[in-house]
Phi, psi and omega in degrees: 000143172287154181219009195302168117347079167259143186230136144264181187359300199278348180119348211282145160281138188268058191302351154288355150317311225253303196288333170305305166296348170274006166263330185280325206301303173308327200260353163279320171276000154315303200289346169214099149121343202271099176296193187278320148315345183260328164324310177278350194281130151326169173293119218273340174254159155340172138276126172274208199231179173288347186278330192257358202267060274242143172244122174281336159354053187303171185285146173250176205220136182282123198293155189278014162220152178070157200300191151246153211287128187230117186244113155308131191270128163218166189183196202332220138348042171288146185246141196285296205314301214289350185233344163282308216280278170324292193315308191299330179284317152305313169295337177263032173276089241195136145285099154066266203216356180287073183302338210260072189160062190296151213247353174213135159277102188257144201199152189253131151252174201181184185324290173246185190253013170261171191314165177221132166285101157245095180107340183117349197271194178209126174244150214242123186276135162350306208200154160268168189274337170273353177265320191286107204305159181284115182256167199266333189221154202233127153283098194215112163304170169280114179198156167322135192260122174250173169282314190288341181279319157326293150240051173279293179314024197237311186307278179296313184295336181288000186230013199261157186282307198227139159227159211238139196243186171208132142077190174290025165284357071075252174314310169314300152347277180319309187308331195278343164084019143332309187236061172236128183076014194223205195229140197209140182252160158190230179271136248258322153310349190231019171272336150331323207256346191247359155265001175238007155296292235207060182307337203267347182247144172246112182288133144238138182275133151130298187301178168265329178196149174251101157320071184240183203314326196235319178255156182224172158191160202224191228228191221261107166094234203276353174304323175296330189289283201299308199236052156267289160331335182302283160309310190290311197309319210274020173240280193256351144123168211273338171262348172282283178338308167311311167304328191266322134322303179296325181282005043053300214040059201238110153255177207261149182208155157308164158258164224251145200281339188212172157300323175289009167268349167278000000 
């Protein structure tokens, strides 16, 4: 079932869209393995806050030759922001002015290698899931939940240095059991259905992105930009990151709690 982000004519998101399908979303991840009963079930801990939320990151070590492999995960009703907004933050990642040595290679993989719409445009993936070389860092946008994107994410995070999810790729995450026993943020509509979806994760409300040692996850949309920024610091270090925002003209903010915060 989709659970993508729809807008109409005027540009506006269509939050009874967004909260049906992320209802239908739950009740897809109920069918596999989440009973019925842990569904309904409240969270089992507190939520934490932006104050308790600790970054866990460790620093990562850049392989010694060549950039590092960054494979977009994609497939159906993909949102542009959650697979561009990361990109763009990587690609603008540089040791001092040496563009002509870029520090991440980046490439989508999908089922298949044919094109996907998105938004009207089409992007056309690298690699298949059968195909597709082992990358040090794994990305997964807000897109339609398949069984094979599942487990493909399943596959690549066990060998992966880091993998990072956005926006409600979340749900995909969990499913693939990525954040079982650990800790996960995701887009602000959908956390009630992903904290009874998904009992074995501790939603935290609030942050830009959540940390833990191997897996990460941000928060909704332009949220993926921060801790893409993130990524890059926990590779090269906190001023190529810093450069890479400015050059961007990105600035990094809380994220924000209500509509008066925008």
């Amino acid at each position: 079932m989709a659970y993508k982000t729809r807008r109409d004519s005027d540009g506006y998101t269509t939050r009874m869209q967004r909260k049906n399908a992320l209802a239908s979303l739950a009740a897809l991840a109920a069918g596999f393995g989440t009973g019925s009963t842990a569904l309904a079930a409240p969270c089992a801990s507190k939520p934490l806050t932006l104050a308790s939320t600790p970054r866990l990151g460790k620093p990562l070590h850049p392989p010694a030759h060549g950039p590092v492999q960054v494979a977009f995960v994609i497939g159906p009703e993909l949102i542009a922001i959650d697979v561009f907004g990361p990109m763009t933050a990587f690609d603008n990642a540089y040791i001092g002015m040496d563009m002509m040595h870029p520090l991440f290679s980046m490439w989508c993989v999908a089922a298949t290698t044919a094109p996907i719409t998105m938004h009207g445009a089409t992007i056309t993936p690298k690699y298949s899931f059968d195909d597709a070389p082992q990358p040090h860092v794994v990305v997964i946008p807000e897109q339609k939940s398949l069984p094979a994107t599942i487990a493909w994410i399943k596959h690549a995070s066990a060998r992966a240095d880091v993998t990072m999810s956005v926006c409600t790729g979340a749900f995909l995450a969990a499913r693939a059991g990525v954040f079982d026993g650990l800790s996960a943020t995701t887009h602000h509509s959908g956390y009630d259905e992903f904290a009874k979806s998904f009992p074995k994760v501790t939603l935290v409300r609030g942050p830009r992105f959540v940390e833990n040692p191997n897996v990460s996850s941000s928060g909704g949309e332009s949220s993926g930009i921060d801790l893409a920024l993130r990524v890059v610091e926990r590779y090269y270090g906190a001023a190529v990151a810093r450069d890479a925002a400015y050059n961007m003209e990105y600035r990094r903010t809380e994220r924000p709690q209500s509509a008066n915060d925008v």
